[in-house]
RODOBA-584176 format. One record per residue (C-alpha): x, y negated, z negated; residue number from 1. Coordinates in steps of 0.25 Angstrom, whole numbers, plus 5000, padded with zeros to 4 digits. Layout:
! residues N
{{X; Y; Z}; NUM};
...
! end
This chain:
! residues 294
{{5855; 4261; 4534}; 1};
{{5846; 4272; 4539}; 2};
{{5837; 4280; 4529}; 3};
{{5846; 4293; 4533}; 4};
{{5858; 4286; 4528}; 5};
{{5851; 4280; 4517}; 6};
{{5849; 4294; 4512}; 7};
{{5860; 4300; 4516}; 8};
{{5869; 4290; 4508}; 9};
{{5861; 4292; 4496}; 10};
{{5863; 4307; 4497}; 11};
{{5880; 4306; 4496}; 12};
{{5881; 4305; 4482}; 13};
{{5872; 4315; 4480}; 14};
{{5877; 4329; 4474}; 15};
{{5869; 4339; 4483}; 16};
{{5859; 4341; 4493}; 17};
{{5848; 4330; 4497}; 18};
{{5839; 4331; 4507}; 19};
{{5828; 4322; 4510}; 20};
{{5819; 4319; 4522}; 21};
{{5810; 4305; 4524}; 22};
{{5801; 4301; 4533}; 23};
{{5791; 4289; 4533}; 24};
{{5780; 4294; 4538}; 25};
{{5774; 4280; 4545}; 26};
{{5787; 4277; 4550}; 27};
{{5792; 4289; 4553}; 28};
{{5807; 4284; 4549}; 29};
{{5815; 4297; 4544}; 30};
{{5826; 4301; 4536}; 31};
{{5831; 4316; 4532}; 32};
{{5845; 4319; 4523}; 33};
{{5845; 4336; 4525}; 34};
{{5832; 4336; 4529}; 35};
{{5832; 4348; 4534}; 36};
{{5841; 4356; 4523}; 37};
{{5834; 4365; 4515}; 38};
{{5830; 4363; 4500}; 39};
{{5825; 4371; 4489}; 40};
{{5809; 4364; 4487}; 41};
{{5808; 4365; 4471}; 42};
{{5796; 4361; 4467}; 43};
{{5795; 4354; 4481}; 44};
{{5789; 4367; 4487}; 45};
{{5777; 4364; 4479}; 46};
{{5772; 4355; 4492}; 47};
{{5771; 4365; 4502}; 48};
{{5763; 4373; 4491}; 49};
{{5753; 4363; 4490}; 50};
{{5751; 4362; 4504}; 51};
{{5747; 4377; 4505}; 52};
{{5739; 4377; 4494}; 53};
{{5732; 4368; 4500}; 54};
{{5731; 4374; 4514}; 55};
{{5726; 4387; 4507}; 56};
{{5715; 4378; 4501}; 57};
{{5711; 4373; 4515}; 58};
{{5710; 4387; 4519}; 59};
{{5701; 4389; 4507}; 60};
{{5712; 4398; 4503}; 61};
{{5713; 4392; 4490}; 62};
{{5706; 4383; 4480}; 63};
{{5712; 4370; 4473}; 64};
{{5700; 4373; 4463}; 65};
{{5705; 4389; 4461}; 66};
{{5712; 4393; 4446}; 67};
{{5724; 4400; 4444}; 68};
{{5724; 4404; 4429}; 69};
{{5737; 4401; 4424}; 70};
{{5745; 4413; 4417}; 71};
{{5757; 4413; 4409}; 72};
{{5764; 4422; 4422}; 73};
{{5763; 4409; 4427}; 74};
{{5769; 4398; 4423}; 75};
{{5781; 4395; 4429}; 76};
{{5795; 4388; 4423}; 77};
{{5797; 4371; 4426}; 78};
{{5789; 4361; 4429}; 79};
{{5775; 4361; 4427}; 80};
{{5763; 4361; 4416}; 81};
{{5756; 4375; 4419}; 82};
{{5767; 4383; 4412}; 83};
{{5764; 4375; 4399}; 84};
{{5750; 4380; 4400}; 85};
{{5740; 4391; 4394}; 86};
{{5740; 4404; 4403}; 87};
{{5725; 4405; 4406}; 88};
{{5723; 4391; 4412}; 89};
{{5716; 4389; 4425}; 90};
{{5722; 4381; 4434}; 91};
{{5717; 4376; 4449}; 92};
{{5725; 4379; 4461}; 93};
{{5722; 4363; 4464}; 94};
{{5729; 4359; 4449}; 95};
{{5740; 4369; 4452}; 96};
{{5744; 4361; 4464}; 97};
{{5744; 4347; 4458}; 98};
{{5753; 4353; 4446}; 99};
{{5762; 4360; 4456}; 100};
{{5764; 4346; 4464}; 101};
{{5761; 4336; 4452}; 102};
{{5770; 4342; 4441}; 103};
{{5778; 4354; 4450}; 104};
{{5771; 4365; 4442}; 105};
{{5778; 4376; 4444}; 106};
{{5768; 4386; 4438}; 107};
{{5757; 4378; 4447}; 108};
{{5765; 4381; 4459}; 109};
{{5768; 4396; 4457}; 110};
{{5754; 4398; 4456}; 111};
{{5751; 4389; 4468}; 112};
{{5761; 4397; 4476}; 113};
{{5753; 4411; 4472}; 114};
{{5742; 4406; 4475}; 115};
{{5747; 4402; 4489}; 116};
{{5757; 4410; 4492}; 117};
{{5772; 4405; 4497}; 118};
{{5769; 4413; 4510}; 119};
{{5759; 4405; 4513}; 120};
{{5767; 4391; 4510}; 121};
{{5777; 4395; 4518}; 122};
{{5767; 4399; 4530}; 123};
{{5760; 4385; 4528}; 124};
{{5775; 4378; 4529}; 125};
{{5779; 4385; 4541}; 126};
{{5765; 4381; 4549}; 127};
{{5769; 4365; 4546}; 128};
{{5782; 4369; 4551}; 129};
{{5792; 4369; 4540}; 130};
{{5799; 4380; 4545}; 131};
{{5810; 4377; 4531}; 132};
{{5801; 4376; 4519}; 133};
{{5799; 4388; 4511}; 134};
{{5791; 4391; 4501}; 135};
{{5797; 4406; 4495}; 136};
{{5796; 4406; 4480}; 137};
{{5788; 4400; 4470}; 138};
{{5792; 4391; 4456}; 139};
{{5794; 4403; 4447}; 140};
{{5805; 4408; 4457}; 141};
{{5812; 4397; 4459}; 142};
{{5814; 4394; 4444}; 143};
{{5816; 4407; 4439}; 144};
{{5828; 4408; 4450}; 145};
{{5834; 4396; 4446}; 146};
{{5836; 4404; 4431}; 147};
{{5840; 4418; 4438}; 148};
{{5827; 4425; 4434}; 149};
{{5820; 4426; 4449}; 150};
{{5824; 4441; 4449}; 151};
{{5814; 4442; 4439}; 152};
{{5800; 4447; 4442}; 153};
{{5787; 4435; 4442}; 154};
{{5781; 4439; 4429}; 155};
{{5796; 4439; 4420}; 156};
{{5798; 4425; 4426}; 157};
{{5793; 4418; 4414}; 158};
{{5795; 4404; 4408}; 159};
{{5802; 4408; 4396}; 160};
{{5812; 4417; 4402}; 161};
{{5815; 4405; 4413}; 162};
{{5817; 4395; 4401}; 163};
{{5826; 4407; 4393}; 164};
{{5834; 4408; 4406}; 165};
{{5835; 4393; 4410}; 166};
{{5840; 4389; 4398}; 167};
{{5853; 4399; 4397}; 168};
{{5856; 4400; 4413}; 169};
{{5859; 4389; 4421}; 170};
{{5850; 4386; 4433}; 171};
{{5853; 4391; 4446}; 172};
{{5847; 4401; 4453}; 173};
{{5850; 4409; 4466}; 174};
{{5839; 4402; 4475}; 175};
{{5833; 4392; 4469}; 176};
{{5840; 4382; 4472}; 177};
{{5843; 4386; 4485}; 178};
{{5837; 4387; 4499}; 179};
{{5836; 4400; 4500}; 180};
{{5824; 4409; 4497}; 181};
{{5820; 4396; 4490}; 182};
{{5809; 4386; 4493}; 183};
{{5816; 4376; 4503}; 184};
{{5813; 4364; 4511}; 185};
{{5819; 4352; 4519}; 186};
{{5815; 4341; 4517}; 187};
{{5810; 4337; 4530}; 188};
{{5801; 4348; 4530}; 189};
{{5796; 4345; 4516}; 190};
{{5795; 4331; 4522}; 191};
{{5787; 4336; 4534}; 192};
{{5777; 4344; 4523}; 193};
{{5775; 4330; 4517}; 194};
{{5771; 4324; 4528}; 195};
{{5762; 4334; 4531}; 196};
{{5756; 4333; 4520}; 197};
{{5755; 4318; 4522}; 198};
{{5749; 4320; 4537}; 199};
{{5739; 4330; 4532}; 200};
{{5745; 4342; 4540}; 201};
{{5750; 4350; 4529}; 202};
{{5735; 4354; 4525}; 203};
{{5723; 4346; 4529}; 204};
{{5722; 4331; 4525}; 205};
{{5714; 4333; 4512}; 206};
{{5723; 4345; 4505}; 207};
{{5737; 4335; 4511}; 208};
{{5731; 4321; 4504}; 209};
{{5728; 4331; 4491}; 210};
{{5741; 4336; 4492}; 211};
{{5748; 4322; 4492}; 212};
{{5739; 4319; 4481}; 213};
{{5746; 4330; 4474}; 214};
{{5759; 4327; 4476}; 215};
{{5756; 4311; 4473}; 216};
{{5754; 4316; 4458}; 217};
{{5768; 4323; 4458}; 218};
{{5775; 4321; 4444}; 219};
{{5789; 4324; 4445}; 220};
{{5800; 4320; 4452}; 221};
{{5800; 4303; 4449}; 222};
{{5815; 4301; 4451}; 223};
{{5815; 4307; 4464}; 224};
{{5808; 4301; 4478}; 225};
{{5801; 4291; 4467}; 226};
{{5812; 4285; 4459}; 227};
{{5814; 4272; 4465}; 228};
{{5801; 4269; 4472}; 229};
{{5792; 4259; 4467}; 230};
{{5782; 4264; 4458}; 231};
{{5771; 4255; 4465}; 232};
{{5769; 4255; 4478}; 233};
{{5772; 4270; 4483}; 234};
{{5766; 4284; 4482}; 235};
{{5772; 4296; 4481}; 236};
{{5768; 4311; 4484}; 237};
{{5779; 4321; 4482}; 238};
{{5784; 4333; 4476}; 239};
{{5799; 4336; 4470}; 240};
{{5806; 4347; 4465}; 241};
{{5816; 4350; 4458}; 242};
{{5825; 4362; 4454}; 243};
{{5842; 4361; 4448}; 244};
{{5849; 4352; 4461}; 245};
{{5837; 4349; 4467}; 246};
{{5827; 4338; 4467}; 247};
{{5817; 4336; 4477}; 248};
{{5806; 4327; 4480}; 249};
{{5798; 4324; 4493}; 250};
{{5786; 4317; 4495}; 251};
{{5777; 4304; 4501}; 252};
{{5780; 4289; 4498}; 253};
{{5769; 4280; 4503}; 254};
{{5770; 4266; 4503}; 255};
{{5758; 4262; 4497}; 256};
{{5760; 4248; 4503}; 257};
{{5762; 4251; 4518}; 258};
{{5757; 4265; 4517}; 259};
{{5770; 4270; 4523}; 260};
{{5773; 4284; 4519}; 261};
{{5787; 4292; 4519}; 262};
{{5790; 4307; 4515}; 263};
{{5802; 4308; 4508}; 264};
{{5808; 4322; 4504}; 265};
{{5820; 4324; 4496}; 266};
{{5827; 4336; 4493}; 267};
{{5839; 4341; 4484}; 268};
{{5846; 4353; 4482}; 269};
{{5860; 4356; 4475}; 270};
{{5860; 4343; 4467}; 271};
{{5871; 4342; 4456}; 272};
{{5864; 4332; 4448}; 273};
{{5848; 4333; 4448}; 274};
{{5846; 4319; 4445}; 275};
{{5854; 4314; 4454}; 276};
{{5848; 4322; 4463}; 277};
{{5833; 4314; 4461}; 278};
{{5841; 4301; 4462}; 279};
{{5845; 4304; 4476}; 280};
{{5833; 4308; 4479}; 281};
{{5826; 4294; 4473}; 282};
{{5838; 4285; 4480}; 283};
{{5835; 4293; 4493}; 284};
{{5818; 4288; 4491}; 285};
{{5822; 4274; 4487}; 286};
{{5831; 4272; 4498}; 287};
{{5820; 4279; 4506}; 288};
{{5809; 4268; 4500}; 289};
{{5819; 4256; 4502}; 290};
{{5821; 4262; 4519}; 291};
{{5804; 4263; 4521}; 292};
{{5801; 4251; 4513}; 293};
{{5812; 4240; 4518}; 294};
! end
């Protein structure tokens, strides 16, 4: 059976929307299940984040060692630590990064965003040639969407009124969980952004490896792409995301055997059951493992 059809079977009983893309980057073997179908990114649009902060450092732009003192306007609903924090701390645009990749701060990323300007992300995109990836709103957005509140202006968009509302609306949104006017991908082209990060042609060589280092400390999502891999043996450098009816993870597997190294992205999008949603994604990178490892 080829790796299409494995995929491809593992995506029948599947209620929703997969979409993966795979390529061994030694063997240059690939696979693609709607690769090219658009997705909503999640937290996944932190990568080409990253990669332009770290171009506008390049350009001296920016500094990794510059501060951004945190304020209470700030901090941003989910995942993260920074919104359990003291207004008033100082925080480097060099730990903002690793909490946006490492832990998906979601306050780190907004002001990462500010400080970079979504303009710019999306200017940098289209120069690698991803004409399909879009980067057009920011965490705060997105979330306060998913509970009916994006109508209201920045500064009324406040954790405590996003918790009130969560708890006596259900989630939806008009966008968000979407691809329209929402940040999208497919998964070949967040694939193709991996492996440029991997040849060193997303920025320069030092600012790639230092963003694979980043992502090689990513703290979330273990019952996705890593589930059934074995715990020796392999690295991992990845980012997920995750939103109601979507799960999604993409990243590097190195064989730290043979040194063999494939790019496996995985998308979701209107699943019914958000579990079942990781599992497919973790069968789809064991049976991915068990094709490049056979």
């Amino acid at each position: 059976m080829s790796l299409n059809e494995r995929i491809a079977e593992l995506s029948e009983g599947f209620d929703g929307i997969l979409g993966v893309a795979v390529k061994h980057l030694d063997g240059d073997e690939s696979a693609s299940l709607n690769g090219d179908e658009l997705f909503p990114m999640a937290s996944v649009f932190k990568v080409p984040i990253i990669v332009e902060l770290y171009r506008q450092v390049e350009a001296h732009i920016l500094s990794l060692d510059e501060e951004v003192v945190l304020r209470e306007e700030d901090k941003v609903p989910g995942s993260g630590i920074l919104k359990e924090l003291s207004p008033g701390l100082p925080v480097s645009l060099r730990d903002l990064a690793s909490l946006m990749m490492i832990v998906s701060d979601n306050t780190a990323t907004d002001l990462v965003v500010e400080k970079v300007g979504k303009e710019k992300i999306n200017a940098t995109l289209r120069r690698l040639g991803l004409e399909r990836t879009v980067v057009v709103v920011d965490c705060r957005d997105v979330l306060f969407d998913l509970v009916g509140l994006n109508d209201l202006p920045d500064e009324e968009k406040t954790i405590s009124l996003f918790e009130a509302k969560a708890r006596e609306t259900s989630i939806g949104g008009s966008w968000s969980l979407g691809v329209e006017e929402n940040n999208v991908a497919t998964p070949t082209e967040m694939l193709r952004l991996l492996e440029m990060i991997v040849d060193g042609r997303a920025a320069s060589r030092q600012s790639c490896d230092a963003i694979l280092e980043t992502m090689r400390r990513c703290q979330t999502g273990g019952y996705r792409i890593t589930k059934y891999l074995p715990q020796d043996g392999i690295e991992f450098a990845h980012k997920t995301g995750s939103l109601p009816g979507i799960r999604n993870d993409a990243g590097i597997v190195t064989l730290l055997d043979s040194g063999e190294r494939y790019i496996l992205s995985c998308f979701t999008r209107k699943a019914a059951d958000n579990f079942a949603a990781e599992e497919t994604i973790a069968q789809v990178s064991k049976s991915v493992y068990d094709h490049f490892t056979s």
